[in-house]
C-alpha distance (Angstrom), angle and dihedral (degrees) to the residues before:
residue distance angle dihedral
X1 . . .
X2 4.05 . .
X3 3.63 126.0 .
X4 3.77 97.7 -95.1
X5 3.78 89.6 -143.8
X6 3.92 88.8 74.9
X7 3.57 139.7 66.3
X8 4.03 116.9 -108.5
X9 3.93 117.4 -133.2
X10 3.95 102.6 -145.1
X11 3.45 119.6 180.0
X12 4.24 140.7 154.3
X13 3.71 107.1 -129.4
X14 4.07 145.4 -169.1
X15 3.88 105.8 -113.0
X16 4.06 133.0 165.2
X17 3.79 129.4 -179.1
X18 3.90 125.4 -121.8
X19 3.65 108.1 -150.5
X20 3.90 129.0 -177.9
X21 3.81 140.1 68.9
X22 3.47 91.3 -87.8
X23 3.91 96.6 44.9
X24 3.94 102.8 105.0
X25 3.81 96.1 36.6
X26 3.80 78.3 54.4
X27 3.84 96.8 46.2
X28 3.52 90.1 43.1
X29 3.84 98.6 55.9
X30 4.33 86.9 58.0
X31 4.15 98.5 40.0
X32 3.82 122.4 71.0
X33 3.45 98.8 -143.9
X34 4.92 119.1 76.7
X35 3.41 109.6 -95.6
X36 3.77 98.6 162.9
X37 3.74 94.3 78.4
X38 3.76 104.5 36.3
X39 3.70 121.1 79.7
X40 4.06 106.4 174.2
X41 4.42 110.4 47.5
X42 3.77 140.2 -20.7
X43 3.30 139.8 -177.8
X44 4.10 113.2 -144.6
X45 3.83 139.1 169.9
X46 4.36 122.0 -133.1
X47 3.55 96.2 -150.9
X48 3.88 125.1 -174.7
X49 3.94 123.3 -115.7
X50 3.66 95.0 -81.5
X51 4.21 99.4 46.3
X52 3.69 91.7 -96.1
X53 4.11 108.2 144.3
X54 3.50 113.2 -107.5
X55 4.12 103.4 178.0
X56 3.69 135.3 -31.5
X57 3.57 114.3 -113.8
X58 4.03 144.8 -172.6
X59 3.31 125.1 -157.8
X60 3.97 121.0 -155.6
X61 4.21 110.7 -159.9
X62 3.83 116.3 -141.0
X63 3.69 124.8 173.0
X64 4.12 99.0 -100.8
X65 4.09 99.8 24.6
X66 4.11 145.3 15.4
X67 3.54 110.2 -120.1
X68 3.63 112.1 -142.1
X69 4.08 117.7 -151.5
X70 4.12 105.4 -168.4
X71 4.12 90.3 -145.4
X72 4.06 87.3 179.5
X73 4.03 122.3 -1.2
X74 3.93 144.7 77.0
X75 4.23 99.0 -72.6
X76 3.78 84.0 -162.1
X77 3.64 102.3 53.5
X78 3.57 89.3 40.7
X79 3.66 96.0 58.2
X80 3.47 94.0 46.4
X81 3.82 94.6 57.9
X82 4.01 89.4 48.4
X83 3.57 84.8 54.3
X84 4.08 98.1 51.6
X85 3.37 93.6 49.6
X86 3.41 105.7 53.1
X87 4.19 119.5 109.2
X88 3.65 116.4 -133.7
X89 4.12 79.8 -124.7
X90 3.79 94.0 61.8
X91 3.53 114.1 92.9
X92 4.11 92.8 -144.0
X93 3.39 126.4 122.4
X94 3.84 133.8 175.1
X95 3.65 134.9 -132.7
X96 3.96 133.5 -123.7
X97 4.08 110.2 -99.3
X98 3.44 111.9 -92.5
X99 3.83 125.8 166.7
X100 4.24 126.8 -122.1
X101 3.53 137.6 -165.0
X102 3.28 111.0 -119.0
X103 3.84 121.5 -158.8
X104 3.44 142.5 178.3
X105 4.13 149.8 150.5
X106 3.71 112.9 -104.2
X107 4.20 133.4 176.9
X108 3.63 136.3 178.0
X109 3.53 97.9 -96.8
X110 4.28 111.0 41.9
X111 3.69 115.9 73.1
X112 3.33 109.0 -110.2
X113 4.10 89.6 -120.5
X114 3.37 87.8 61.9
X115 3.87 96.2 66.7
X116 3.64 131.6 81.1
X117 3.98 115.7 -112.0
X118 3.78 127.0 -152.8
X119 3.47 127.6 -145.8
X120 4.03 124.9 -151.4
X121 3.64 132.3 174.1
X122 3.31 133.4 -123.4
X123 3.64 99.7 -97.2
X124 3.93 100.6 26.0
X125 3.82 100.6 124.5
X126 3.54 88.1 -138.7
X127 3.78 96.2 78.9
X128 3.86 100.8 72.2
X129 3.39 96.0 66.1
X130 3.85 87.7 59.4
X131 3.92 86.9 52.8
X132 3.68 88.6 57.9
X133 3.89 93.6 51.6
X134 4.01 100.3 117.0
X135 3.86 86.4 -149.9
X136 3.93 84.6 65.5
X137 4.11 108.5 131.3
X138 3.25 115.7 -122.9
X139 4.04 127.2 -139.2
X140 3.82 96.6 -84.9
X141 3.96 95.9 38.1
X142 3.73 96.6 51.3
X143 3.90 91.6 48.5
X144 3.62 91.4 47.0
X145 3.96 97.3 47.5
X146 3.53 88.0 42.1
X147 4.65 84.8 57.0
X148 3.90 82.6 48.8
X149 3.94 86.2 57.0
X150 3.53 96.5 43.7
X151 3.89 93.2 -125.2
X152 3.59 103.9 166.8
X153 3.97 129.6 -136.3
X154 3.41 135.3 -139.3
X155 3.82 118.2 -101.6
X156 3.94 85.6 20.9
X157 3.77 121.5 51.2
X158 3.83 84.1 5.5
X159 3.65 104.2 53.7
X160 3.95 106.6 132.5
X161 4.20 88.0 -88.5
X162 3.56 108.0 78.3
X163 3.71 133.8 65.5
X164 4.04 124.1 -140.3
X165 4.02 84.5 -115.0
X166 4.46 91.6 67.7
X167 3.88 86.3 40.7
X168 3.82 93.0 58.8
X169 3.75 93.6 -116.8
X170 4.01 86.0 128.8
X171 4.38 92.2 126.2
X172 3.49 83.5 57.8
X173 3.59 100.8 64.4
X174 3.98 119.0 76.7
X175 3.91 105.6 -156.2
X176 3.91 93.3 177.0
X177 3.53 94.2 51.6
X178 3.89 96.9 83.9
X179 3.82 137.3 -121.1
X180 3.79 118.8 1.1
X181 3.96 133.0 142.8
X182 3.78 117.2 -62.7
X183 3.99 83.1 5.7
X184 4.08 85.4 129.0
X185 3.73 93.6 49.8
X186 3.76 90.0 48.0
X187 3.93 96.9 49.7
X188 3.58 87.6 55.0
X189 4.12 102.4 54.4
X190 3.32 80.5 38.4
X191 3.93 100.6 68.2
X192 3.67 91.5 33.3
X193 3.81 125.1 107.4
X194 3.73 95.9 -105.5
X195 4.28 150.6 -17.8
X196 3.86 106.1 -102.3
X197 4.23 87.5 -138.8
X198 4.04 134.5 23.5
X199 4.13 120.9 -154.0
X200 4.06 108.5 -107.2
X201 3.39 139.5 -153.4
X202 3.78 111.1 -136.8
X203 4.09 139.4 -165.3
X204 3.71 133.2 176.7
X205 4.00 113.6 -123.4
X206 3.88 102.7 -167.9
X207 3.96 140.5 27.9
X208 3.63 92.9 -110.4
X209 3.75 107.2 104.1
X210 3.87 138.9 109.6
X211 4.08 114.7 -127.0
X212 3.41 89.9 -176.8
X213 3.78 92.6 60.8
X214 3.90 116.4 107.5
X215 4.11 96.5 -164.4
X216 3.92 101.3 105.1
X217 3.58 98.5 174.3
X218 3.84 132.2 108.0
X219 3.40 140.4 -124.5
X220 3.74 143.3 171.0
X221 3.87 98.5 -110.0
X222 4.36 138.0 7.9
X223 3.67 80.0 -111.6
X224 3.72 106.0 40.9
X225 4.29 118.2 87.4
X226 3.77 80.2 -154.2
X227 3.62 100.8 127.7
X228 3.71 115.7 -168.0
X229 3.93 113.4 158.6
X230 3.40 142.5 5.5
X231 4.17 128.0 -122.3
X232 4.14 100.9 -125.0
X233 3.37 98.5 -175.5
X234 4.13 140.8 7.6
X235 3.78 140.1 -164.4
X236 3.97 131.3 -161.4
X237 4.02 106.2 -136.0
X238 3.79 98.6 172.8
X239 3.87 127.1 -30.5
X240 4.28 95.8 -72.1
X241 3.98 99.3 38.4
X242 3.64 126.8 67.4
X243 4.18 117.6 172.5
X244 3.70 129.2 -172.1
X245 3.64 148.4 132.6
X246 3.59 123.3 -93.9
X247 4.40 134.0 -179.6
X248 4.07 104.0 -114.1
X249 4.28 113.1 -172.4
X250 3.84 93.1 -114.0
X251 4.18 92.5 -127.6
X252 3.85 81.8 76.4
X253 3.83 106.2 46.2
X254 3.38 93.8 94.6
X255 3.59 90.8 58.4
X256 4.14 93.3 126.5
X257 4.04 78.9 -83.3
X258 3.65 96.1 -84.0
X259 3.39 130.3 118.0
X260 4.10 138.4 153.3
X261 3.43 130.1 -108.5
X262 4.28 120.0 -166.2
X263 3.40 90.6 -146.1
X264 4.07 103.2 35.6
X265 4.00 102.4 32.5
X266 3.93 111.6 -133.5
X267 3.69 116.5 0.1
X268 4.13 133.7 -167.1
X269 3.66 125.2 -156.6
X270 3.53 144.4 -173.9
X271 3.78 137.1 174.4
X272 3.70 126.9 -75.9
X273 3.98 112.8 -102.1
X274 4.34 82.1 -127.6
X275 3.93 94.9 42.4
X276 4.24 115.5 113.5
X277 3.22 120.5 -179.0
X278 3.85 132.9 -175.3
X279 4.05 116.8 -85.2
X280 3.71 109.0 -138.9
């Protein structure tokens, strides 16, 4: 059983197997992250051609098949392009969908990358007496502890813009381990001087904002056309506070940590306790 003295991340999620010899070398060759030398969990990015972030993956080694958890992407689309690309020579093949419980121990303070997940199935016995753990997140606490990690969603942080590198995913990208998709892209904002935007945790500080407001951008005052970031993503935690993440161009992060928002009124941020960025 969990420590009772944390907080348990519970979750239903999209997974599929990879089976065959050839299945991690294949894996590998898509996903950003080394997958030929690890044989318990990894976190890895599918990116498209040109580095965007496609979905946010983790990858669970057994001894006859990778299991692949989709944390944050379209399962169905991401299936489907496993599927076209595999030769008739590789000895890969890919699972039906099925969905997992995912569980694991989580705290204020550890990266959530740094902890060690557990997978259940539906009917392993097992699960229920996870269910009855009283440190079990609910709906609203998992979304908003996953905001103060900076774990992005699809159709929000992950909306075919942004790359895993402005999103603070930069542990999870290998860039000695060789050729993989978007690796070209990567290499390149990689050796230049900086990242036009960083990934931002964001809080309201006062009452005075408009939820009915569809403006999401940022800007340095109420009264300034300034814009310098964009609010990605947003979550209602009682009827004063909204949290969320938002994309802030990084020449105006250390802006005193204030910015405003036409729809939320004066916001603060801070950086997610799971965000790395690249030191220059």
């Amino acid at each position: 059983m969990p420590n009772i003295s944390k907080k348990i991340w519970y979750e239903k999620i999209d997974s599929f197997n990879l089976q065959g010899n050839d299945a991690r070398k294949f894996l590998n060759g898509l996903t950003t992250n080394n997958l030929m030398d690890k044989n318990q969990i990894v976190q890895t990015c599918l990116l498209s051609p040109k580095g965007i972030l496609k979905s946010l993956l983790e990858v669970h080694f057994y001894e006859k098949f990778l299991k692949v958890l989709v944390l944050a992407g379209n399962t169905i689309e991401i299936k489907k392009y496993f599927e076209n690309i595999i030769f008739p020579s590789d000895d890969v093949s890919i699972s039906k969908t099925d969905c997992v419980f995912r569980i694991q121990e989580v705290d204020g303070k550890t990266p959530w990358r740094d902890g060690m997940p557990m997978v259940f199935e539906a009917d392993d016995q097992e699960l229920d007496l996870f269910k009855k753990n009283i440190n079990l997140m609910n709906d609203i606490e998992l979304r908003e502890w996953k905001v103060n990690h900076a774990i992005p969603l699809y159709n929000f942080e992950i909306n075919g813009k942004n790359n895993p590198l402005e999103l603070g995913l930069r542990d999870l990208i290998d860039f000695k381990k060789g050729c993989f998709l978007g690796q070209e892209t990567m290499a390149k904002i990689r050796n230049a001087i900086s990242l036009k935007k960083e990934i931002r945790v964001w809080k309201t500080k006062n009452q005075n904002f408009s939820p009915n407001e569809v403006n999401l951008g940022l800007f340095t005052s109420s009264t300034n056309n300034l814009r310098i970031g964009q609010i990605t993503s947003f979550l209602q935690i009682n009827k004063n506070l909204y949290v969320g993440l938002a994309l802030i161009k990084r020449k105006y992060l250390d802006n005193e940590n204030k910015v405003f928002s036409a729809k939320f009124g004066e916001i603060s941020f801070k950086k997610s306790l799971s965000s790395t960025f690249m030191e220059y």
